[in-house]
N, C-alpha and C positions, 0 to 999 in steps of 0.2 A: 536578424529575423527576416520572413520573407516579407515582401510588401504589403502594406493594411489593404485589406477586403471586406466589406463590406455584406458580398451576396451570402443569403444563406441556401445551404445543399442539401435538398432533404433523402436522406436514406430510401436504397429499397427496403421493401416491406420485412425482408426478413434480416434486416442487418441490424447485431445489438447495439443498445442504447449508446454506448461508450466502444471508438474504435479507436486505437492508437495502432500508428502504420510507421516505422523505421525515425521512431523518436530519437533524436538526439540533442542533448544540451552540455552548454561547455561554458565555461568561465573566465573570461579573461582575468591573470591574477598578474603581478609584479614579478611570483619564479615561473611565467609560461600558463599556458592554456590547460585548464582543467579538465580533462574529459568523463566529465560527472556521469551522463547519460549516454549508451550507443547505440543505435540501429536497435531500439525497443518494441517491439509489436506485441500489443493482445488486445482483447474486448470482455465485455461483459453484459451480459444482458438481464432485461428487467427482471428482478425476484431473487438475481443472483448473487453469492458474493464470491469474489474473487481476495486470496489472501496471496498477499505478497511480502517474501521473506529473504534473509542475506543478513549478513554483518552489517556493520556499523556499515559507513561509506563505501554501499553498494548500489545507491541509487535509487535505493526506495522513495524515502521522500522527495528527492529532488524529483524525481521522475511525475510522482502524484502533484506536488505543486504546480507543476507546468501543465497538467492538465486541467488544473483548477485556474490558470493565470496567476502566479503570485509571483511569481519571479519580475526583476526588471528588466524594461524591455531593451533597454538602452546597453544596461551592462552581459547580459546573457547572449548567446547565442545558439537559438532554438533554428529544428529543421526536423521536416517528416510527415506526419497528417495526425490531426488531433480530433475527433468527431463527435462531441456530443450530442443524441438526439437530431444528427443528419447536420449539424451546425460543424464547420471545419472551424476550431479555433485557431491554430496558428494563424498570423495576420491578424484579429480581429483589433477592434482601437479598444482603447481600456473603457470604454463609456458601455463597449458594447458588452465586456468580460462582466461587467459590473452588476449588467441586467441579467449575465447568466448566473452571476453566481448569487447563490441562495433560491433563486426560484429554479435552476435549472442541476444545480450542484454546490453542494458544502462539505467541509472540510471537518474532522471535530480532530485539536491540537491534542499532543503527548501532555504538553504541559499549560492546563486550564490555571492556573494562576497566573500565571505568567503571561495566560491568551486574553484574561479577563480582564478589563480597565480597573485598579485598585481605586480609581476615586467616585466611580458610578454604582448606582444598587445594578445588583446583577439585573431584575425587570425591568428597571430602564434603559439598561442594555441590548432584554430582548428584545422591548417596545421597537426600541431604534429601528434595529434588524427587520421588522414586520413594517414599520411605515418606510423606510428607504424603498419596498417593495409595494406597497401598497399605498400611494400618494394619496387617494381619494379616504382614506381610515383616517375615525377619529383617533385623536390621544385615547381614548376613554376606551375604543377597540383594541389597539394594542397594548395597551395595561393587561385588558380581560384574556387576551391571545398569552400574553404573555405569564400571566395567573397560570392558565388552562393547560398552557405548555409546559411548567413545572409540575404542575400535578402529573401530566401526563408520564415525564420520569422517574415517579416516583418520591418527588422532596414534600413530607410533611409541611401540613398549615402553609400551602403556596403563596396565600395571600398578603401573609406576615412577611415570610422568608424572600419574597418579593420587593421588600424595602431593604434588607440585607446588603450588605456590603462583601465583595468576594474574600477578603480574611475571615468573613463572621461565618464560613460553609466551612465542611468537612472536605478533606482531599474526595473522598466518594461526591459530595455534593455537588462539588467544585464540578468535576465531570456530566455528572447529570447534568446541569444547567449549563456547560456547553453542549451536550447533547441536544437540547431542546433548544440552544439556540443554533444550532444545524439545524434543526428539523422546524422552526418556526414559518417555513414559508411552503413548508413539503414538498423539498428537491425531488428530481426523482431518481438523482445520482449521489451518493454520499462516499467521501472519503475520511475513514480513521484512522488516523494517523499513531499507533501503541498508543491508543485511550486508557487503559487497565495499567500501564508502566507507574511504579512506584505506592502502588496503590496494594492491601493487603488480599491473600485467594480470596477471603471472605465475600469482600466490595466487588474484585474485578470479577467474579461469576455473579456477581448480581448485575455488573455491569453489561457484561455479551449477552444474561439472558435480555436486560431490556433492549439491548443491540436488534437480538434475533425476534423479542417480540413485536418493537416498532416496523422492523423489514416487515412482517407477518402483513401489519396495517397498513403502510404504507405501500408496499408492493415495491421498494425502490430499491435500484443495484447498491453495494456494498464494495466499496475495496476498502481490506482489510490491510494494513502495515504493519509489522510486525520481527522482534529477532523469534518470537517464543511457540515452534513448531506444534506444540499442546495447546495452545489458543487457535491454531489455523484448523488443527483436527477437527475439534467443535464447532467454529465458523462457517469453514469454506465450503463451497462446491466444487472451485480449483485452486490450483495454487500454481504459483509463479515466483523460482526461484531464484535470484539476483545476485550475481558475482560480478564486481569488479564494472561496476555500471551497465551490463548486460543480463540479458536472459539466458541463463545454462539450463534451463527446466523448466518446463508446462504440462498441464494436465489434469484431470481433475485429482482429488484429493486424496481418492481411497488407490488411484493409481500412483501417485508418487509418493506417499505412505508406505504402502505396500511393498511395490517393486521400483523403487529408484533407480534411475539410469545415468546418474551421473555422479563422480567421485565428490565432488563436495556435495552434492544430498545428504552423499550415505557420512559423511563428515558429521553433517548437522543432526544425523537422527542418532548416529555411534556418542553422541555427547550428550545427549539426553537422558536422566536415571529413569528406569522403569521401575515401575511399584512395584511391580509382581515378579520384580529376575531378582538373581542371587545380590543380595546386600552386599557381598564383599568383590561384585564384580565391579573393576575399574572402569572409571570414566575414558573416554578415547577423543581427547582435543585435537582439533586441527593443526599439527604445527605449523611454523611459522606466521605471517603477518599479510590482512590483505595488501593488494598492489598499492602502488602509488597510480591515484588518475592523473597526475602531474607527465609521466612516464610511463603510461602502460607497457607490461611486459607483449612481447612479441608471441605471436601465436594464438594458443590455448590461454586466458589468462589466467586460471588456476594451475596452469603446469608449473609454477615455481613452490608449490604446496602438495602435489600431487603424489602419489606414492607408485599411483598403477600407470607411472609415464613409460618403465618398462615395459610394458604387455603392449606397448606400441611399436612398430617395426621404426627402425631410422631415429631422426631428431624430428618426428614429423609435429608431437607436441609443441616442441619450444619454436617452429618454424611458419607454421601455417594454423589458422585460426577457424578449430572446425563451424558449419554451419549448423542451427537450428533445426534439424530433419527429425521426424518420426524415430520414436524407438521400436522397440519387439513389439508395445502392444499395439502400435498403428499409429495414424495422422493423429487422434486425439492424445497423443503422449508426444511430448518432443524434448529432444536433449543436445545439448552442444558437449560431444565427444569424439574423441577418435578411436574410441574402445571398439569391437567389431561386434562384443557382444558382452553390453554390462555384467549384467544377468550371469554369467557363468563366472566370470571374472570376480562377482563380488562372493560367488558362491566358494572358489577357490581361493580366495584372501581366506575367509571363514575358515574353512577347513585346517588351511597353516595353522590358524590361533589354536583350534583345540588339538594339534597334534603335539 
């Protein structure tokens, strides 16, 4: 990592809340260096949310936790610019991450059992969480914050369910009360990390909507994580789509919804069943397996999955590693491809299939 710093940098006026600039993280392991994260850039700004989505070990998480500081600093190796709220976090000392996080940005885990201490009542949990931040609070204020914050999720008789132990919550509850202990100090940056994962349709749309009702309240940006493109719909304002520890796609929502500009997009939307198309139409998986970040493939890194590597002139896919540029619809769409022109290209696959 780079050397501890101490100074904090504050933004110009109009730069969002959260700026990440040519992120990278990598892992030292026993077969070789991991290259979990590469050359990552986006931002987000206040009110917004950003969904970010990919396979399994594409870098979503790893990506969010190091903006959050959670990784070690010892074993990882971070590089690029990390900006919350004008503060550069790479470099900073863990004392100083510490004060950011929760008052400046929180995290809510995939799996709240598992995030939750099984030997403490979840309220004295969030008490904690609220006096770590608030030294000068009584015990008897962070009890009431912490009452006040479960109600605010939603969980019945807060005041009871407050003495509760996290086995004695429901998987939906379990969720809510780490939601509210994300929001117990009112960050103004939050990351969700698949909140709604393993949880029934029922619970997890009662979940996004309190997602999207606290945003309302609180004002605060949103990244959203995610495999499940039907949750980013609802969510985001853009999305940010992740192969292979990089970004193949940026844009807002209804643009890469709509007209995707890159072969694994149109992967991820061709797998998703629609309610309203023909029942007996087949689903269209990606074949094969993402990379290995042990060994990134050379190039393009989806060219070893790819189908439209033909409609490329040369070995230009398997050879050279396109950039990040603007697609058809301008600077606010961007795709890493060598196609010259997605757009037609997806419109001629198409036509094959119904002929």
């Amino acid at each position: 990592m780079s050397s501890p710093v101490e100074d904090v940098t504050r933004p110009a006026s109009d730069e969002p809340f959260l700026v990440v600039d040519d992120l990278t993280v990598k892992f030292p392991t026993a077969d070789g260096l991991v290259h979990a994260v590469t050359g990552l850039s986006y931002s987000v700004e206040m009110g917004k949310t950003l969904g970010i989505v990919g396979e399994s070990g594409s870098g979503k998480s790893v990506s969010s936790m190091a903006v959050v500081g959670l990784h070690d600093a010892k074993r990882t190796h971070i590089s690029g610019s990390i900006r919350v709220g004008g503060t550069e976090i790479i470099g900073l000392s863990e004392q100083r991450m510490r004060r950011l996080r929760g008052n400046e940005m929180a995290m809510i885990f995939q799996d709240a059992l598992a995030a939750l201490h099984p030997f403490y009542r979840v309220g004295a949990q969030l008490a904690e969480g609220y006096l770590a931040h608030h030294p000068d609070a009584t015990k008897r204020d962070a009890n009431a914050k912490a009452v006040a914050m479960l109600d605010r999720v939603g969980i019945p008789q807060p005041d009871q369910r407050a003495r509760d132990y996290p086995h004695q919550f429901s998987g939906g509850m379990r969720q809510r009360a780490m939601i509210a202990m994300a929001l117990i100090n009112d960050p103004k940056l939050l990351f969700a990390d698949e909140p709604t994962t393993a949880l029934d349709v029922t619970v997890q749309a009662q979940i996004l909507d309190l997602l999207q009702d606290l945003q309302r309240d609180f004002g605060s940006a949103i990244v959203f994580i995610t495999h499940d493109l039907g949750v980013i719909a609802e969510m985001a304002d853009d999305v940010l789509v992740m192969y292979g520890g990089r970004a193949v796609e940026l844009g807002s929502c209804a643009a890469v919804m709509s007209k995707p500009q890159m072969p694994y997009t149109w992967g991820l939307l061709e797998s998703i069943p629609e309610l309203v198309s023909d029942t007996t139409k087949r689903l269209l998986p990606i074949p094969g397996t993402p990379p290995s970040l042990l060994h990134p493939p050379t190039g393009c890194p989806f060219h070893p999955r790819c189908r439209f590597t033909g409609d490329v002139p040369g070995d230009l896919c398997e050879r050279e590693l396109p950039d990040l540029v603007p697609g058809l619809e301008g600077a606010s769409h961007l795709r890493r491809c060598h196609l010259r022109n997605p757009a037609e290209t997806m419109a001629n696959a198409a036509a094959r299939k119904e002929v």
